[in-house]
OpenMM code with the backbone's topology and positions (N, CA, C; nanometers):
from openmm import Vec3, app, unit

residues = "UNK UNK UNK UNK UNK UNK UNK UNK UNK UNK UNK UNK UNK UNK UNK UNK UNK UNK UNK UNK UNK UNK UNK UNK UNK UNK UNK UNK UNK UNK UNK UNK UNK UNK UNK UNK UNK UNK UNK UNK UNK UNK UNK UNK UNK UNK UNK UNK UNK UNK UNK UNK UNK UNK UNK UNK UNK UNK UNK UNK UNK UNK UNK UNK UNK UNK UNK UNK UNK UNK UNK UNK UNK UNK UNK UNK UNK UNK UNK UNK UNK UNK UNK UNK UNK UNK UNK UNK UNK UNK UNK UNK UNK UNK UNK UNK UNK UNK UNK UNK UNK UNK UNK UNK UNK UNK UNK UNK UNK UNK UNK UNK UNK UNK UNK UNK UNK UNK UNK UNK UNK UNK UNK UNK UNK UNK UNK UNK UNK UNK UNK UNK UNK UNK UNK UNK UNK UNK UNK UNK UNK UNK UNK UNK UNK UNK UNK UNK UNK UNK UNK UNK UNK UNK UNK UNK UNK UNK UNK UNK UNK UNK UNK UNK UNK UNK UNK UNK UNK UNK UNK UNK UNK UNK UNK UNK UNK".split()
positions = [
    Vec3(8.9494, 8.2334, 8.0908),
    Vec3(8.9618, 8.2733, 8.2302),
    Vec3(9.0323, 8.4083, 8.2352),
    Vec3(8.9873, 8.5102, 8.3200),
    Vec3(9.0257, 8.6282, 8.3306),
    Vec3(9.2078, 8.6091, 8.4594),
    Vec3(9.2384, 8.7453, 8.4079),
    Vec3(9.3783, 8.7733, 8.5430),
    Vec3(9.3117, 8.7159, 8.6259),
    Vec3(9.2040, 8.8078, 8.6982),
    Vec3(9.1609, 8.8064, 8.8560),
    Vec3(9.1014, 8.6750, 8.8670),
    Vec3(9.0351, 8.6045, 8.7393),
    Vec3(8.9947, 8.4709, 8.8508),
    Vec3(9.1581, 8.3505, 8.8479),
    Vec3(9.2286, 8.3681, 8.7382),
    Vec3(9.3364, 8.2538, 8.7651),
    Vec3(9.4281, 8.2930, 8.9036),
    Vec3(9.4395, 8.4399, 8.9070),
    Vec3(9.4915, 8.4721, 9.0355),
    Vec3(9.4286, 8.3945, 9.1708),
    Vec3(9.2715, 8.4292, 9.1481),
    Vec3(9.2223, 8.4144, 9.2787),
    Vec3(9.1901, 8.2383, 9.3102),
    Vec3(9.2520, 8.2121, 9.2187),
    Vec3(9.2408, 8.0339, 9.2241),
    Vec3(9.3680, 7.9487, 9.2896),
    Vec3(9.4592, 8.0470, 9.2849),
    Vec3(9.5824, 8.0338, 9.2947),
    Vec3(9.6274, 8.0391, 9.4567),
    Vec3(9.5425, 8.2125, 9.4902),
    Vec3(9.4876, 8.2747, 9.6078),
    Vec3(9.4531, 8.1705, 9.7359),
    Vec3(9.3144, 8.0902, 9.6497),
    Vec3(9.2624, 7.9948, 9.6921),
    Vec3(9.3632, 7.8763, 9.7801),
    Vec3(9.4645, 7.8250, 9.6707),
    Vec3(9.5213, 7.7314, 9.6977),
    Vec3(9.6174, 7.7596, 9.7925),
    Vec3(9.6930, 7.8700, 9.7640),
    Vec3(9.7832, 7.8943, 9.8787),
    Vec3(9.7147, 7.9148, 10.0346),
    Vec3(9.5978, 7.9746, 10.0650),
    Vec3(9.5250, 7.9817, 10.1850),
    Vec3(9.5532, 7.8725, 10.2591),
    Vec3(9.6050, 7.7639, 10.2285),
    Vec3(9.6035, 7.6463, 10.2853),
    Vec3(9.7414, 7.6406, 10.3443),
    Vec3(9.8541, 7.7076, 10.3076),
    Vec3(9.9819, 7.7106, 10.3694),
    Vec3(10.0637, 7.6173, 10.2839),
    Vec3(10.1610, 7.5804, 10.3356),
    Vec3(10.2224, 7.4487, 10.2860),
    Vec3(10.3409, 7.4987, 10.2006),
    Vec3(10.3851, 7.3903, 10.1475),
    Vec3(10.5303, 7.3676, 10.0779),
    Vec3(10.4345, 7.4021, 9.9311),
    Vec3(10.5073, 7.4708, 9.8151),
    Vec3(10.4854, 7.4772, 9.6852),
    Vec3(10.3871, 7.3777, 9.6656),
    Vec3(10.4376, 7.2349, 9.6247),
    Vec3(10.3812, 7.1206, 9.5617),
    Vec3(10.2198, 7.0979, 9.6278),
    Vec3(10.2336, 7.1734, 9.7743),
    Vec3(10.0790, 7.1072, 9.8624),
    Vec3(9.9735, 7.2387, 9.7713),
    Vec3(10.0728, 7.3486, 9.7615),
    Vec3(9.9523, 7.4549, 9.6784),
    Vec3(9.9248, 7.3763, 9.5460),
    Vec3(10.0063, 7.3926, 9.5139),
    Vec3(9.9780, 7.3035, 9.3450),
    Vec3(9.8853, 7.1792, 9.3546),
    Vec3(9.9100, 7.1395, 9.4192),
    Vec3(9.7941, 6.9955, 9.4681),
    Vec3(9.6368, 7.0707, 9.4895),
    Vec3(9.6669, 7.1381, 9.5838),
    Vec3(9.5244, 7.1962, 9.6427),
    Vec3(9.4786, 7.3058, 9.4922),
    Vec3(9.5202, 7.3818, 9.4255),
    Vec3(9.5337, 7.3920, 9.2859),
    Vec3(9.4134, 7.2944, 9.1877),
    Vec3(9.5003, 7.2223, 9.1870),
    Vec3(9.4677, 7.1101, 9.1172),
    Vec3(9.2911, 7.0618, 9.1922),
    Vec3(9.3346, 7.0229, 9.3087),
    Vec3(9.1349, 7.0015, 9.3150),
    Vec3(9.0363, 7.1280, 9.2726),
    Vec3(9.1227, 7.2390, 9.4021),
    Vec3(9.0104, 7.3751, 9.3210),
    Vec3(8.9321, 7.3883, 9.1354),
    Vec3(9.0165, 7.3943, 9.0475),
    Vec3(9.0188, 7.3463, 8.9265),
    Vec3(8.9666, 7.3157, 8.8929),
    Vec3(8.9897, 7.1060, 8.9209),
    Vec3(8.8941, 6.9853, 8.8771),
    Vec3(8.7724, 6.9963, 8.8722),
    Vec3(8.7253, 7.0738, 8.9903),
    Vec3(8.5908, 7.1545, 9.0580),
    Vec3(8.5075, 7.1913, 8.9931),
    Vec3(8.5752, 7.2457, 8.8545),
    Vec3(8.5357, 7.3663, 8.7519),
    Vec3(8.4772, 7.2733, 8.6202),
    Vec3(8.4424, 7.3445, 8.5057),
    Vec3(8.3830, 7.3151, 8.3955),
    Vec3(8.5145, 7.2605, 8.3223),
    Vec3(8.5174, 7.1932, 8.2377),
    Vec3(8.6365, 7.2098, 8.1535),
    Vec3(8.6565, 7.3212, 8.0553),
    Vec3(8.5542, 7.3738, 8.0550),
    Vec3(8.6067, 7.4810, 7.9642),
    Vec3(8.6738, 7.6277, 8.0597),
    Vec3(8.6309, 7.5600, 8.1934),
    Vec3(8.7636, 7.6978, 8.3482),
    Vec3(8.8821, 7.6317, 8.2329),
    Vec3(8.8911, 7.5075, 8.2762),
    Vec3(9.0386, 7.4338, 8.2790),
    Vec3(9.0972, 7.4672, 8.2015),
    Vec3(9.0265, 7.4701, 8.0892),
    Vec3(9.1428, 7.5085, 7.9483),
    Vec3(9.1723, 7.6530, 7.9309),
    Vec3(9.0225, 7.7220, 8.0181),
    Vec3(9.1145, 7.8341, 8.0185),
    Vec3(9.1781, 7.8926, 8.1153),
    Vec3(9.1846, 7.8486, 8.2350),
    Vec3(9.3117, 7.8553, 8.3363),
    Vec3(9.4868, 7.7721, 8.2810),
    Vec3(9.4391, 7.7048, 8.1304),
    Vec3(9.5578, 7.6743, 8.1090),
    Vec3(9.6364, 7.7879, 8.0015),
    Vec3(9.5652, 7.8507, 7.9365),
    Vec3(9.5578, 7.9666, 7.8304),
    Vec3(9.6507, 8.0751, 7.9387),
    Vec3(9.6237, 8.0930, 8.0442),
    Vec3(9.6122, 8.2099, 8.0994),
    Vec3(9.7463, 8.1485, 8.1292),
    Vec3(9.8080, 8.0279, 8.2078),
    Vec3(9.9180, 8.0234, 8.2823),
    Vec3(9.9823, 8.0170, 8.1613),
    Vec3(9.9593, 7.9370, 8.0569),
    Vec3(10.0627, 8.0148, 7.9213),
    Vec3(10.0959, 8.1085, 7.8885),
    Vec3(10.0006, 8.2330, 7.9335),
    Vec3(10.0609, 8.3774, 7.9190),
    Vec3(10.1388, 8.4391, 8.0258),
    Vec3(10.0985, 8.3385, 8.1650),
    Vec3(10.1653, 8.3846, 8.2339),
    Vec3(10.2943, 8.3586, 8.2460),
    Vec3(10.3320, 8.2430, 8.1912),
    Vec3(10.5009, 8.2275, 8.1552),
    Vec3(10.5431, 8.3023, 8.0430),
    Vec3(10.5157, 8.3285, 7.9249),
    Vec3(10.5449, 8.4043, 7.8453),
    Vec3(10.5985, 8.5479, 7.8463),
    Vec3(10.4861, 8.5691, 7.9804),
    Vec3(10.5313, 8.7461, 8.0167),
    Vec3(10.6462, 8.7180, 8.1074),
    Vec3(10.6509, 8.5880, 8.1729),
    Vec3(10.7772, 8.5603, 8.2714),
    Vec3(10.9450, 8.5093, 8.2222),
    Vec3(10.9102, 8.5247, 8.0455),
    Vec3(10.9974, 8.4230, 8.0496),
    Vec3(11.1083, 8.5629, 8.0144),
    Vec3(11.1893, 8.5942, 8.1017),
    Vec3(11.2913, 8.7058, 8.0736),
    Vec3(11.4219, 8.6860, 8.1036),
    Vec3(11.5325, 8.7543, 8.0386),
    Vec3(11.6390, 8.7403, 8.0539),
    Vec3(11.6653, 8.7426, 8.2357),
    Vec3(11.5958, 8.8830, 8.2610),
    Vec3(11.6619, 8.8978, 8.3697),
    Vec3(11.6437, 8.8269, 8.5068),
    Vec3(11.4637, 8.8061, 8.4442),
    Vec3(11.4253, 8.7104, 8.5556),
    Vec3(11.5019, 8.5547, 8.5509),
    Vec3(11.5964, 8.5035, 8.4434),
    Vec3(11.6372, 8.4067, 8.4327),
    Vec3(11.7493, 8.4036, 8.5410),
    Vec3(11.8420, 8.5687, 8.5165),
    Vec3(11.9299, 8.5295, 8.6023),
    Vec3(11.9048, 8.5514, 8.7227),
    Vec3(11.8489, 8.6159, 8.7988),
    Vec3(11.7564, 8.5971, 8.8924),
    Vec3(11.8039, 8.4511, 8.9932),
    Vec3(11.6691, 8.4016, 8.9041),
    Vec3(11.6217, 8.2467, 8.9391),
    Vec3(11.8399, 8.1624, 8.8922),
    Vec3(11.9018, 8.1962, 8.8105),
    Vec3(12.0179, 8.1382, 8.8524),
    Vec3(12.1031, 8.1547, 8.9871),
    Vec3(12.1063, 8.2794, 9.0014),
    Vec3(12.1859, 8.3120, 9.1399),
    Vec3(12.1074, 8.2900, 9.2348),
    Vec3(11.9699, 8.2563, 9.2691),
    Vec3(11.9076, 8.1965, 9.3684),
    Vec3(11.9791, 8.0081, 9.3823),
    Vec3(11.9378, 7.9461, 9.3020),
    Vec3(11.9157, 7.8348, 9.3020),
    Vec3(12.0530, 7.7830, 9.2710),
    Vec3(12.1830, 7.8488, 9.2607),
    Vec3(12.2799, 7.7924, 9.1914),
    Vec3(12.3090, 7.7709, 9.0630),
    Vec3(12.2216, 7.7965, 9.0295),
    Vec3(12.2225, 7.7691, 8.8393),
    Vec3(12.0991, 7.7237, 8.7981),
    Vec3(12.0404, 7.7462, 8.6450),
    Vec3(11.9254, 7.6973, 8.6344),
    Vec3(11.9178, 7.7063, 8.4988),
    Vec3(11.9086, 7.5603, 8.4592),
    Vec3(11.8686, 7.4818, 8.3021),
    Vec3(11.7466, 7.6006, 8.2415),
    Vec3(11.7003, 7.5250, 8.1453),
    Vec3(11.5796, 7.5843, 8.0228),
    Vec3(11.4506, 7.5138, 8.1737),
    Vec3(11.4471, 7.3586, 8.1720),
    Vec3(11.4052, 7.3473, 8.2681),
    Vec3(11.3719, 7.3332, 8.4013),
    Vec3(11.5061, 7.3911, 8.4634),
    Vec3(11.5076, 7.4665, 8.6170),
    Vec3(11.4256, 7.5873, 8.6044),
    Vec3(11.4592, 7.6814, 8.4777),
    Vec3(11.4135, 7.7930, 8.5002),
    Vec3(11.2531, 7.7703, 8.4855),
    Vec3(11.2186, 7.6830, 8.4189),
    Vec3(11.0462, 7.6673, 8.3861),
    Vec3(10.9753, 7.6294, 8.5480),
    Vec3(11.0248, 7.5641, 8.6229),
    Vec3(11.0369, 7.5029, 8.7530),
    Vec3(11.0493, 7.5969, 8.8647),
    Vec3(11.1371, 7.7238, 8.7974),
    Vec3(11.1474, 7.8711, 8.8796),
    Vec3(11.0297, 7.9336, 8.9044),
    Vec3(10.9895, 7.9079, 8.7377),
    Vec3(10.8714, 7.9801, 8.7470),
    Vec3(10.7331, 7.9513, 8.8226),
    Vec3(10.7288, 7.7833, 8.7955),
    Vec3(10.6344, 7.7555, 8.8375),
    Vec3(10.6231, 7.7672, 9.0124),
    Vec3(10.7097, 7.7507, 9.0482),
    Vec3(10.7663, 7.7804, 9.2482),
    Vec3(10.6906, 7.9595, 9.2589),
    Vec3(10.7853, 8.0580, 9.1490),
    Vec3(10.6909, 8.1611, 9.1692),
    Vec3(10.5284, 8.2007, 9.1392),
    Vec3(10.4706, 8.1196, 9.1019),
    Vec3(10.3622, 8.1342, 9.0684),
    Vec3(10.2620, 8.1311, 9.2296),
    Vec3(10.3627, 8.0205, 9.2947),
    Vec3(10.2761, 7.9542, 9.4158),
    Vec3(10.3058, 8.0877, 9.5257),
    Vec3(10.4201, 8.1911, 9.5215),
    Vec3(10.4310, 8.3201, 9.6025),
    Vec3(10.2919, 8.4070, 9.5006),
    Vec3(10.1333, 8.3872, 9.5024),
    Vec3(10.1253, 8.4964, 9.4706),
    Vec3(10.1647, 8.6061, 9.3352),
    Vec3(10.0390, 8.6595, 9.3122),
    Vec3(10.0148, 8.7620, 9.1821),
    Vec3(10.1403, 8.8255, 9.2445),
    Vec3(10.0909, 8.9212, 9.3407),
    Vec3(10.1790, 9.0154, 9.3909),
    Vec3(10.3422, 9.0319, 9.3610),
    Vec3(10.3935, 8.8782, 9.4073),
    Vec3(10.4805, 8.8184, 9.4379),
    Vec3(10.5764, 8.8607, 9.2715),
    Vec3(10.4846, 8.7569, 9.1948),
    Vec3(10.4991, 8.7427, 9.0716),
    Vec3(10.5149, 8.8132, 9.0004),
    Vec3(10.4069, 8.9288, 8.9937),
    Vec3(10.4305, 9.0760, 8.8951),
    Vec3(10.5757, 9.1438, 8.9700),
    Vec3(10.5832, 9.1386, 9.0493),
    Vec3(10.6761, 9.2531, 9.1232),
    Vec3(10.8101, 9.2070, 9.0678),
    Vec3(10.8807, 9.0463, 9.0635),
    Vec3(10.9889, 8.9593, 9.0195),
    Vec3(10.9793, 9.0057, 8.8792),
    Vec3(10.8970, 8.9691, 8.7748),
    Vec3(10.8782, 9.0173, 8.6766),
    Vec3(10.9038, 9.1909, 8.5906),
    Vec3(10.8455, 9.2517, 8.7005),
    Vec3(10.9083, 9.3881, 8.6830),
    Vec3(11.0455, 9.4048, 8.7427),
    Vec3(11.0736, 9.3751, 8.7876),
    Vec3(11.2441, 9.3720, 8.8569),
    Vec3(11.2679, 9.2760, 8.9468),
    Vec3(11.3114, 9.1664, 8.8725),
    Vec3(11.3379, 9.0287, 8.9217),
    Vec3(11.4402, 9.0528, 9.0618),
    Vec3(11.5075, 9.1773, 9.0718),
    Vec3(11.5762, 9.1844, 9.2146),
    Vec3(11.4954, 9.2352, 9.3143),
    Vec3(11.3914, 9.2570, 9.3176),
    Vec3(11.2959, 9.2520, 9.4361),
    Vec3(11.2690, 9.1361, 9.5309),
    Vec3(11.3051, 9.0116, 9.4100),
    Vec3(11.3328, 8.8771, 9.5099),
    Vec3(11.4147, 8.9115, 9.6203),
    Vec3(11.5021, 8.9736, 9.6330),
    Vec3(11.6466, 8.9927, 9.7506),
    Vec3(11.5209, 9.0210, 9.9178),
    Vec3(11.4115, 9.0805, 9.8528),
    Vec3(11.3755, 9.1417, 9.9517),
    Vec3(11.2696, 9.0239, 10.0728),
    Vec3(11.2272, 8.9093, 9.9664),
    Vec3(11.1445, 8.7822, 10.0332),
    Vec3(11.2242, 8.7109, 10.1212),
    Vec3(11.1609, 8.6919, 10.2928),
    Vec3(11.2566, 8.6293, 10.3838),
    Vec3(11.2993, 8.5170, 10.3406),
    Vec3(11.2278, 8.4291, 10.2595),
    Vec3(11.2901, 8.2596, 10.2315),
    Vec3(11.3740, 8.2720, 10.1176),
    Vec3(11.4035, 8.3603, 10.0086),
    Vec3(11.4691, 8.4161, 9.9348),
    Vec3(11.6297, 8.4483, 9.9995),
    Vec3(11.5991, 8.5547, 10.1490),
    Vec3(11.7193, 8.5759, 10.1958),
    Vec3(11.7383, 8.3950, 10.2643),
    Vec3(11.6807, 8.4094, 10.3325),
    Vec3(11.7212, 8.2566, 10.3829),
    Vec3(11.7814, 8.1836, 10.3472),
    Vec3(11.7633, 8.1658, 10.1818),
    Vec3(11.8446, 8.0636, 10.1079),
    Vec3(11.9537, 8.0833, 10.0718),
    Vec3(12.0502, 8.2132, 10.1227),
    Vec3(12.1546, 8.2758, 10.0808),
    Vec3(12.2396, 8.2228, 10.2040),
    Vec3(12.1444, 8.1573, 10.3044),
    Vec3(12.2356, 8.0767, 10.3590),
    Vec3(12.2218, 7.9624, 10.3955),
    Vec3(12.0910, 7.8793, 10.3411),
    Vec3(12.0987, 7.7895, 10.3322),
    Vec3(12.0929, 7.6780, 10.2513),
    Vec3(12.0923, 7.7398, 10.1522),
    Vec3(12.1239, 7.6827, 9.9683),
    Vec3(11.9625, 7.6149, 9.9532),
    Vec3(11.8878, 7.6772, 9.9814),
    Vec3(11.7074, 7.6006, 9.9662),
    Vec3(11.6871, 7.6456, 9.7979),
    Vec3(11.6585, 7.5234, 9.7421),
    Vec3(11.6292, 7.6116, 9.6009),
    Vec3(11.4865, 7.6344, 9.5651),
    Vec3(11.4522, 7.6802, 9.4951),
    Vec3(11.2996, 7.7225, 9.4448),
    Vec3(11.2589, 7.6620, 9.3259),
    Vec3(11.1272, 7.5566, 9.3469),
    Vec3(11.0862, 7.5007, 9.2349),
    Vec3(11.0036, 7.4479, 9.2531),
    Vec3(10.9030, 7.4535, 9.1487),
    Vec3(10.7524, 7.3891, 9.1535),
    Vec3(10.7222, 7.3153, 9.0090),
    Vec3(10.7669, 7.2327, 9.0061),
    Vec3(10.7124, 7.1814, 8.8566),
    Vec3(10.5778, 7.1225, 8.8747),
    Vec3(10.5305, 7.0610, 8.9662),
    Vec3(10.3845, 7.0260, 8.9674),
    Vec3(10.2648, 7.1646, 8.9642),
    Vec3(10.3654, 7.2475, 8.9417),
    Vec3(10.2659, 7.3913, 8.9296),
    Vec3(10.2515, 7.3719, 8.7785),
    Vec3(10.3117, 7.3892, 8.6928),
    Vec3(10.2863, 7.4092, 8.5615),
    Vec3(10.1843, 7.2842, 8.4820),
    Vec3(10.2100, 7.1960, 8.6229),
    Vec3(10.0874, 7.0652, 8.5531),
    Vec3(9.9082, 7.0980, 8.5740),
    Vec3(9.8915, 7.2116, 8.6530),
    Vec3(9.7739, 7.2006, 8.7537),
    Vec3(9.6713, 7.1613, 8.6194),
    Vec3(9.6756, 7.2531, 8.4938),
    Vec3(9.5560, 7.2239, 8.4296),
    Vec3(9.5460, 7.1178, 8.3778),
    Vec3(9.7028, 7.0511, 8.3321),
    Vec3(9.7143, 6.9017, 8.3157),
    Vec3(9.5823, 6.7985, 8.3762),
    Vec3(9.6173, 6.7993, 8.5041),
    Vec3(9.6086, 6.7143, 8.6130),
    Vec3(9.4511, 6.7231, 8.6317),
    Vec3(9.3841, 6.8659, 8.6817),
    Vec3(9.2559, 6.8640, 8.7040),
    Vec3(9.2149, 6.8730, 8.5796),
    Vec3(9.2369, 6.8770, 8.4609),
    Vec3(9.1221, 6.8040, 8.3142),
    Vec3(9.1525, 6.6987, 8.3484),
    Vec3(9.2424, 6.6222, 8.4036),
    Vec3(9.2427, 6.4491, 8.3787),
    Vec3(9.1147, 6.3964, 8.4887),
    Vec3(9.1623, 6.4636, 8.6255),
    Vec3(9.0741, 6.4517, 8.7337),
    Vec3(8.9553, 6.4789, 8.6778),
    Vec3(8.9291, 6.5610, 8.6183),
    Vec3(8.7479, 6.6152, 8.6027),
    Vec3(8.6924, 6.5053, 8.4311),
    Vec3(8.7716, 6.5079, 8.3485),
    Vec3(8.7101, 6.4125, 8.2463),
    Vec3(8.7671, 6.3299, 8.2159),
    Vec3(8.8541, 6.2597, 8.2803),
    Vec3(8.9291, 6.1346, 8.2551),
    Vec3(8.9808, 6.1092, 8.1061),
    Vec3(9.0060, 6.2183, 8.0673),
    Vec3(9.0562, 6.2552, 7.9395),
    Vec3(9.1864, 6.3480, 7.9616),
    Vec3(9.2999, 6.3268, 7.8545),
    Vec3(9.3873, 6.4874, 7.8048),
    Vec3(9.3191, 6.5852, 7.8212),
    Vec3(9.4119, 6.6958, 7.8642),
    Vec3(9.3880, 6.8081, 7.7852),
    Vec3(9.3876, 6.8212, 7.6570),
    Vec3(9.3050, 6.9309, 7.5830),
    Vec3(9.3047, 6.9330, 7.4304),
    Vec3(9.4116, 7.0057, 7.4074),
    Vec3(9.5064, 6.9513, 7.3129),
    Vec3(9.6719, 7.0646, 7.2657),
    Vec3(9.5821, 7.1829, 7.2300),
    Vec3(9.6663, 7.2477, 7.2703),
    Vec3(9.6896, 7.3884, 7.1905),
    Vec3(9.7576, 7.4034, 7.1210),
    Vec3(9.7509, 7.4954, 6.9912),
    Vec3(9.9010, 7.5570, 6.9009),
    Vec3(9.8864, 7.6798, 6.9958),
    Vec3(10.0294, 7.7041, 7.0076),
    Vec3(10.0417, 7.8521, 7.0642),
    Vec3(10.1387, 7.9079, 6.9303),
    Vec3(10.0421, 8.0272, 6.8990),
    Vec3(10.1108, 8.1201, 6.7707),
    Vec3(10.2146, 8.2460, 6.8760),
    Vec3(10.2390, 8.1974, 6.9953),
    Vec3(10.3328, 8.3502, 7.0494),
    Vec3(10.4559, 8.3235, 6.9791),
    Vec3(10.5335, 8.4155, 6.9639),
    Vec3(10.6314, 8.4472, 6.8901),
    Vec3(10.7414, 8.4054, 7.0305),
    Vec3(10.8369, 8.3718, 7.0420),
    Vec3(11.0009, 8.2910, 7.1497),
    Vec3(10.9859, 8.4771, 7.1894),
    Vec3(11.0499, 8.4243, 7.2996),
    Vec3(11.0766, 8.5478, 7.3435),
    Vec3(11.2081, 8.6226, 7.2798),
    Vec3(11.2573, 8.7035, 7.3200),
    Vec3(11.3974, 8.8292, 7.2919),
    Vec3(11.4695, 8.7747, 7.3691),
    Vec3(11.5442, 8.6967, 7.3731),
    Vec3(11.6822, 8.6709, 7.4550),
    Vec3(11.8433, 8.6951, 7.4178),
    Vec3(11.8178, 8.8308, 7.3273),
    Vec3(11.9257, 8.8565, 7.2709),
    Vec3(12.0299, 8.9425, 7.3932),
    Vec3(11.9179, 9.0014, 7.4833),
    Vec3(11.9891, 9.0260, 7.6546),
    Vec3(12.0586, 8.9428, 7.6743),
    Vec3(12.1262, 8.8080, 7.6655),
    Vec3(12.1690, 8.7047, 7.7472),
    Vec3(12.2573, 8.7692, 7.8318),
    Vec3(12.3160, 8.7136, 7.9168),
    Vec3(12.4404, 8.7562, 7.9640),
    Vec3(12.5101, 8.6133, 8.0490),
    Vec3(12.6496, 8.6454, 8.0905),
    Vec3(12.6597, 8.5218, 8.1299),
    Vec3(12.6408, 8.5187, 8.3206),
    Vec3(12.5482, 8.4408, 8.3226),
    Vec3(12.5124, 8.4192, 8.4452),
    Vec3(12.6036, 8.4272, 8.5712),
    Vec3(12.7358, 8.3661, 8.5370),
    Vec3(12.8293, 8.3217, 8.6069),
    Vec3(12.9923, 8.4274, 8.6657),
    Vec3(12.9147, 8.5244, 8.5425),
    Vec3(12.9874, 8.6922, 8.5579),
    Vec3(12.9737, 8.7689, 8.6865),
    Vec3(13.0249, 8.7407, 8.7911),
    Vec3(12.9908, 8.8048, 8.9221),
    Vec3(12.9678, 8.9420, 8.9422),
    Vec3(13.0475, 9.0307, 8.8059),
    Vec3(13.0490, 9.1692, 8.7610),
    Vec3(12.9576, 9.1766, 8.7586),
    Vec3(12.9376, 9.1443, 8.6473),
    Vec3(12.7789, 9.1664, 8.5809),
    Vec3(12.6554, 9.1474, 8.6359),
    Vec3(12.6464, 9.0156, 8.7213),
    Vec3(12.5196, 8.9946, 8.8404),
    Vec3(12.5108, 9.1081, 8.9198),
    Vec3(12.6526, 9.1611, 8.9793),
    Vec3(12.6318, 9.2921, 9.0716),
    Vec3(12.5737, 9.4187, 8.9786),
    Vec3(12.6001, 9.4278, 8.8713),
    Vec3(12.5690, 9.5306, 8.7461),
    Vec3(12.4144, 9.5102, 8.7486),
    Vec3(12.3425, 9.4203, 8.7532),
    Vec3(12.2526, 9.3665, 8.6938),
    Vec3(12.1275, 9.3476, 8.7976),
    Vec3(12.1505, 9.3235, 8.9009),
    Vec3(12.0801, 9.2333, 9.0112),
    Vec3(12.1757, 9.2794, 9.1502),
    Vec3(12.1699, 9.4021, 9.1560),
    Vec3(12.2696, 9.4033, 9.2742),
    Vec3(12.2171, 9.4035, 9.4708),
    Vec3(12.1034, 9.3659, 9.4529),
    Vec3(12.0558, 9.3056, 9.6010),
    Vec3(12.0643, 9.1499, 9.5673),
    Vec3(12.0306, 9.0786, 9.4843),
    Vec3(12.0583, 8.9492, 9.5062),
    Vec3(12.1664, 8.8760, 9.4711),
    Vec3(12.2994, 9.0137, 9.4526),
    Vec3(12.4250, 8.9383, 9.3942),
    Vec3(12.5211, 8.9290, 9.5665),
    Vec3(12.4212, 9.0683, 9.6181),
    Vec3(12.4474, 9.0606, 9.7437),
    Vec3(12.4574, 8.9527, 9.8499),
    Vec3(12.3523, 8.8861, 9.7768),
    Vec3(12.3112, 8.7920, 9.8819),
    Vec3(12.3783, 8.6212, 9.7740),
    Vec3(12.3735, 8.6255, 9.6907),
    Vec3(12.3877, 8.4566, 9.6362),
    Vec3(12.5367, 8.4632, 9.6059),
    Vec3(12.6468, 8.6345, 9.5271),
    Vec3(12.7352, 8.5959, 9.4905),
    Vec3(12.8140, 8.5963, 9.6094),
    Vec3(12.8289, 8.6716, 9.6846),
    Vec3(12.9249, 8.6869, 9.8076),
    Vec3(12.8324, 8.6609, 9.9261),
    Vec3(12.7700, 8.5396, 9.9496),
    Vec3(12.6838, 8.5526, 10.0277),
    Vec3(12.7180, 8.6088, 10.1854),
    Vec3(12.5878, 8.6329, 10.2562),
    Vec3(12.6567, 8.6733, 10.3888),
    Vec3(12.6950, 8.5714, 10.4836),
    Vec3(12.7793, 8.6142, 10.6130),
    Vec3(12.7973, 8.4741, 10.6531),
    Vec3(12.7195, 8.4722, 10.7988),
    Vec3(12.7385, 8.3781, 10.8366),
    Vec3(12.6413, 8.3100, 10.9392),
    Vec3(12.6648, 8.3899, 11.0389),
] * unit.nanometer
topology = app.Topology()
chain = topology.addChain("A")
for resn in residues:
    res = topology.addResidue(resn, chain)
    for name in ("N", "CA", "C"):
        topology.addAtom(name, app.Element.getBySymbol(name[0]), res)
């Protein structure tokens, strides 16, 4: 499966509105829809698409949004961003503080809403099961772990402002009501 069609499948699902999980659902039928050989490779593709996502900075990011965020909060981050949109997605990815600028993003700076989609990362799961009442076939993935020798500590309020300074704006000193 190419960028533009896993995008526009995605596209698809969100057209419908809704909370994360209802895209991921609607996801999931679009999909099922398909050949199994879409499926496996709409699953190829969202593997690369976490891979290119999986970054230091976008980690801390997704921590000072949500309050903090595990190995699998942050996988759960990701999958929530997937359901904002390519757009959405590349832009976080290139400078994960562009989040500061999404209204439900600011919103949550005052109302502690966290961001997460884990039924996103299932979609190809789910529609191969739906379409052949079978698994998916494993993959080996030969990508190499990412570079996380960036770490930093999340919890460094310095450093978030150093680092992320529109969304330290908003999660470390949040504004008030």
């Amino acid at each position: 499966m190419r960028t533009e069609d896993f995008w526009r499948l995605i596209d698809h699902a969100r057209a419908g509105g809704g909370e994360p999980d209802a895209i991921a659902a609607r996801a999931v039928a679009l999909l099922a829809a398909r050949a199994p050989e879409e499926i496996v490779g709409y699953a190829r593709h969202q593997q690369r698409v976490l891979a290119a996502s999986y970054r230091v900075d976008l980690w801390g990011a997704a921590y000072l949004i949500n309050g903090g965020a595990s190995d699998d909060g942050f996988e759960y981050f990701r999958g929530w961003l997937m359901t904002q949109g390519r757009e959405v997605f590349a832009s976080a990815v290139a400078d994960p503080d562009s989040l500061a600028e999404l209204p439900r993003v600011r919103a949550a700076s005052l109302s502690g809403e966290e961001f997460e989609c884990e039924d996103m990362l299932a979609v190809a799961w789910d529609a191969y099961r739906r379409a052949t009442a079978t698994d998916l076939p494993a993959e080996r993935h030969a990508a190499s772990p990412p570079d996380l020798n960036d770490f930093w500590d999340f919890d460094d309020e310095e450093e978030a402002r150093r680092r992320l300074p529109r969304l330290a704006a908003l999660f470390v000193e949040p504004p008030q009501e």
